[in-house]
C-alpha positions in Angstrom: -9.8 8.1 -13.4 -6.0 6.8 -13.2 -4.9 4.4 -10.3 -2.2 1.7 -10.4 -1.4 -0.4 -7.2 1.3 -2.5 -7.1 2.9 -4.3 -4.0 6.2 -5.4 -3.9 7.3 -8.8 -1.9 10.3 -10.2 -1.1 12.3 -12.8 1.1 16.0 -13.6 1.5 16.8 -17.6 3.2 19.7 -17.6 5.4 21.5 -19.7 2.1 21.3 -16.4 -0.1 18.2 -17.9 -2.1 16.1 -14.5 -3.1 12.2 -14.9 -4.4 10.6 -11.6 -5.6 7.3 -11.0 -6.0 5.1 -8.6 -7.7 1.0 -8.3 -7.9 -0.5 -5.1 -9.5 -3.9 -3.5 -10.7 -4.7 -1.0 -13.2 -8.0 1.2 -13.4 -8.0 3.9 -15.7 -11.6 4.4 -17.4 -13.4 1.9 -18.6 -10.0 -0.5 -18.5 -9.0 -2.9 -16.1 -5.8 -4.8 -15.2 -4.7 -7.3 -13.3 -1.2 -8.9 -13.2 1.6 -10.8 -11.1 4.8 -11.7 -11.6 7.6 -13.7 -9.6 11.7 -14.1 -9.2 13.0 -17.2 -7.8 16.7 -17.4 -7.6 18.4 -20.2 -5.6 21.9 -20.1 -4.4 24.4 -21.0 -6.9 21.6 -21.7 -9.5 19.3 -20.0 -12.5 17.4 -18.0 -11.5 13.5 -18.7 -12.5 10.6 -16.6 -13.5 7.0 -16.4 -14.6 4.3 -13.7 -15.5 0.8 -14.4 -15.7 -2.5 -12.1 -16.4 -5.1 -14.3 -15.4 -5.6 -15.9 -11.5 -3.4 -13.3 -10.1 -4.8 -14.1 -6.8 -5.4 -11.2 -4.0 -3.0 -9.7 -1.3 -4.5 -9.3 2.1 -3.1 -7.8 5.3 -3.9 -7.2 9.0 -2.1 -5.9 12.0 0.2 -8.7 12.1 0.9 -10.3 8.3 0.6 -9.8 4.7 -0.3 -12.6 2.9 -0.1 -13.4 -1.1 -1.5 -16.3 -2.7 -1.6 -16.5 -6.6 -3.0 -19.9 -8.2 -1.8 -19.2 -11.7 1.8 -18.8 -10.3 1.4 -21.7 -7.7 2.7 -19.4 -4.8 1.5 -19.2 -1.1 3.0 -16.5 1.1 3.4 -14.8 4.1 5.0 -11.6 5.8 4.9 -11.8 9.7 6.3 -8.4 11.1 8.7 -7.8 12.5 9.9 -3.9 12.3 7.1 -1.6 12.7 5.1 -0.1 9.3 5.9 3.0 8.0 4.1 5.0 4.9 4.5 8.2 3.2 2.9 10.4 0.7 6.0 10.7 -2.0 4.1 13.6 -3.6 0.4 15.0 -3.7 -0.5 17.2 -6.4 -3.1 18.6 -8.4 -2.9 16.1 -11.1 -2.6 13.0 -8.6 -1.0 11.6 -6.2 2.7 9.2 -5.0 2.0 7.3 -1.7 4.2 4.7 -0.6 3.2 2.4 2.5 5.7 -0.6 3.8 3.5 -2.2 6.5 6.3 -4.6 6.7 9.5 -3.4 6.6 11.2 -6.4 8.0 9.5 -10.0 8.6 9.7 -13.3 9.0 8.3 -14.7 5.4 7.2 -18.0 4.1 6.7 -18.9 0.5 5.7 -21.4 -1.3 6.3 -21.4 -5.5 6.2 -24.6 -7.4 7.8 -27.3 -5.6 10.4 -24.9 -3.3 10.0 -24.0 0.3 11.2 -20.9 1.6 11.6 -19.3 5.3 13.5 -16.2 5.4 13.5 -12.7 6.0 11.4 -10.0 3.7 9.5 -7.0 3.3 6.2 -6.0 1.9 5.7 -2.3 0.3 2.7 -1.3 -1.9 2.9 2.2 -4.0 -0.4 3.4 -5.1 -0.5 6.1 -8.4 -3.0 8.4 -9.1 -0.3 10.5 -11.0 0.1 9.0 -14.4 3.7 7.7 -15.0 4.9 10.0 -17.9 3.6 12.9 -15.1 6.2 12.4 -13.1 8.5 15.0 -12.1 11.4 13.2 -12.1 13.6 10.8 -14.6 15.5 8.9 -11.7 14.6 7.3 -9.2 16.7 4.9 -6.5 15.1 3.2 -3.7 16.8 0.2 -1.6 15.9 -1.6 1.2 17.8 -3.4 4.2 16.4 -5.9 6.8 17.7 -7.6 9.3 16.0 -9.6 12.7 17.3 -6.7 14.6 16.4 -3.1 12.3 14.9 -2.1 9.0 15.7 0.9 6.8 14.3 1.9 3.3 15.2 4.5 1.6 13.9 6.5 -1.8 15.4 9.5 -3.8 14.4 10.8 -7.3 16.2 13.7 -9.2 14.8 15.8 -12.1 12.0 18.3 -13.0 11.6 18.9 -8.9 13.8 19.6 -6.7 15.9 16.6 -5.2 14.2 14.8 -2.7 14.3 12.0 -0.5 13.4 10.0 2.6 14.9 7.0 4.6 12.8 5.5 7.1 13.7 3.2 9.4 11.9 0.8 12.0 13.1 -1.4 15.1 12.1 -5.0 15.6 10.9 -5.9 18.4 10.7 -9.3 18.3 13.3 -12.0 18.6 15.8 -12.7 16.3 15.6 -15.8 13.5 17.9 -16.5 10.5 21.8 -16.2 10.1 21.7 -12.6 9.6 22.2 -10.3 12.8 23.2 -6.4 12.4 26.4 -6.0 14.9 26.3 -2.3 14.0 22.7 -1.5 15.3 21.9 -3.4 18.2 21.0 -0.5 20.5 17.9 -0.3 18.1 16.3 2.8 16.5 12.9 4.8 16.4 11.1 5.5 13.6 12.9 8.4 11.0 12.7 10.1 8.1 16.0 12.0 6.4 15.4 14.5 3.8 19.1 14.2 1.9 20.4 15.5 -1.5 21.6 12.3 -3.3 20.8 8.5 -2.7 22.5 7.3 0.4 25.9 5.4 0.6 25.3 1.6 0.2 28.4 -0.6 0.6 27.4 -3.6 -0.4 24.0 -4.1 -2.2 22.6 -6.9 -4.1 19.1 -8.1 -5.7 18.0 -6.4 -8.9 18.4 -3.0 -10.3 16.5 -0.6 -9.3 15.9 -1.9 -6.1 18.7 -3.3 -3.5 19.8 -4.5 -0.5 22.3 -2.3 1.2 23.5 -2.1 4.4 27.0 -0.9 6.2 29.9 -3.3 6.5 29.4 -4.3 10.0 25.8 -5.4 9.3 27.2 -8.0 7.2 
């Protein structure tokens, strides 16, 4: 049997400091995997990382928070939501499965790596394969993310073997809002959507690493 779990964790500081996280577990037969990795890149600095395979710690979550903490990497998080979860079976097939599950879209994130502080704004998404990677019926794939105090929208699209497909969710806050960052474009709020679309959305501005970004409309800046 194949599975791979991975969970993705971020968090951007009002001072444009970005720390990345990454914890993931292979089974597939008689092997087993564990391994974590982390991005810390301070404002107007180099930007740090480190990978370990050993004391990768355990990510745990409840109704309220997802929380990290990985001794080998010295880092202590947490994700307090925000913006409501969302999740989504990518693609379900005879030969395995995509799902992808944000149960925080948008929160209010501490972290702790080395010696640095953090308080910010982040997200906290975990994919989950049962479909081996060179299964896939794609060969690209986009995905982006954008979170503010206020709203929260990620969005995913992949093109090849299968037809083009695609999905943008997005989740209100409800909470107050924290930070520098406010979205002047969205303040009326917005329920929960998904939008099927033929090519990666539109994204202005976007930053992070590739593959992955932050992207939002000019009057959320």
């Amino acid at each position: 049997m194949f599975r791979f779990q991975k969970w993705y964790l971020d968090l951007v500081t009002g001072d444009g400091t970005v720390f990345i996280g990454y914890h993931a577990r292979l089974t597939w037969g008689a092997v087993r995997a564990k391994w974590a990795s982390t991005l810390l890149s301070p404002a107007g600095a180099r930007s740090l990382e480190a990978t370990s395979l050993r004391g990768t710690g355990i990510v745990t979550r409840n109704s309220q928070t997802v929380s990290w903490t990985c001794p080998s990497l010295d880092v202590t998080a947490a994700w307090q939501f925000i913006a409501p979860p969302v999740r989504q079976t990518l693609l379900d097939e005879s030969r395995g499965a995509i799902r992808w599950e944000c149960p925080c879209t948008s929160g209010e994130a501490t972290v702790k790596v080395g010696d640095a502080r953090l308080r910010g704004i982040g997200c906290a998404e975990r994919l989950t394969l049962t479909l081996r990677p060179w299964q896939f019926p794609f060969d690209h794939l986009t995905w982006g993310r954008y979170a503010t105090t206020q709203n929260a929208v990620t969005w995913i699209a992949w093109q090849g073997k299968c037809s083009t497909v695609g999905l943008e969710k997005r989740g209100s806050a409800t909470r107050g809002a924290t930070g520098r960052r406010r979205s002047r474009g969205t303040r009326r709020g917005c329920r929960p959507a998904i939008r099927i679309f033929s090519r990666p959305p539109a994204a202005p501005s976007c930053g992070l690493h590739y593959g992955r970004s932050s992207c939002g409309d000019p009057a959320a800046r």
